[in-house]
C-alpha positions in Angstrom: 362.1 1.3 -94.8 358.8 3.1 -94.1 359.2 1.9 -90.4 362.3 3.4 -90.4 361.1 6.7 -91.6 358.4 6.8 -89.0 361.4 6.3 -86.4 362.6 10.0 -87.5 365.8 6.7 -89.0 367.5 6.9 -92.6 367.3 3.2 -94.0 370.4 3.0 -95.9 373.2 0.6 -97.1 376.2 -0.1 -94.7 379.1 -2.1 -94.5 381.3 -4.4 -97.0 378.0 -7.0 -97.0 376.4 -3.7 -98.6 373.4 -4.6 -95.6 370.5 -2.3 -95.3 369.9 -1.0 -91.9 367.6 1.8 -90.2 369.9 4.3 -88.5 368.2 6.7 -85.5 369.3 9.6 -84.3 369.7 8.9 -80.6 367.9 11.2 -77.9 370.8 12.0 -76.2 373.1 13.3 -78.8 376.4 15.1 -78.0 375.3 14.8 -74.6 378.3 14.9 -71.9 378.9 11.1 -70.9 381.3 9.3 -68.7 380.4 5.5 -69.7 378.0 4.2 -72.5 375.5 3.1 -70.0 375.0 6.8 -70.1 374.1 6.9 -73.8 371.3 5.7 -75.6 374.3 4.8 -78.3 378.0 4.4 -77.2 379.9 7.2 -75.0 383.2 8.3 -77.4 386.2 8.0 -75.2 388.5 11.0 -76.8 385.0 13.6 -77.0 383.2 12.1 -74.2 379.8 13.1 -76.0 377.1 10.0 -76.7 376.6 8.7 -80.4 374.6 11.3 -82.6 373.1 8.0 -84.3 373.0 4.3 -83.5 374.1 2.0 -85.1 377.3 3.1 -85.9 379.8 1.6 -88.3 383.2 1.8 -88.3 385.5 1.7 -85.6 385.5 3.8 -82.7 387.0 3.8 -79.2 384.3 4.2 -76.5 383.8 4.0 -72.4 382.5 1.2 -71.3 382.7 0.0 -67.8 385.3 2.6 -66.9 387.6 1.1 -69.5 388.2 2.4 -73.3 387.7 -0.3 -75.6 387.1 -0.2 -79.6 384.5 -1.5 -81.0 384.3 -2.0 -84.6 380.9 -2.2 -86.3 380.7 -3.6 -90.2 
């Protein structure tokens, strides 16, 4: 956790295993983006704006590879 804090991160609980994980803000975010390569996170498809944070949980559908695909995070 205090890693995490030094990272700028919130370490906090996620998904149905109730996990705890160290989410960043990414450097890039809300930045214009036409793939996820362009992202330090994933690029969402429907904005087109990288990931404010990473990781991200839930299910979203991103660019990848010129392609939309969902990916689903727990």
């Amino acid at each position: 956790a205090e890693q995490c804090t030094k990272q700028k991160g919130r370490f906090v609980q996620r998904g149905e295993g109730g996990t705890y994980t160290c989410v960043t803000p990414t450097r890039d975010a809300n930045k214009r983006c036409d793939d996820s390569s362009d992202c330090d996170g994933i690029c969402f498809a429907k904005s087109r704006t990288c990931a404010p944070v990473t990781p991200l949980f839930g299910c979203y559908d991103a660019l990848e590879n010129g392609r939309v695909v969902n990916i689903c995070t727990e």
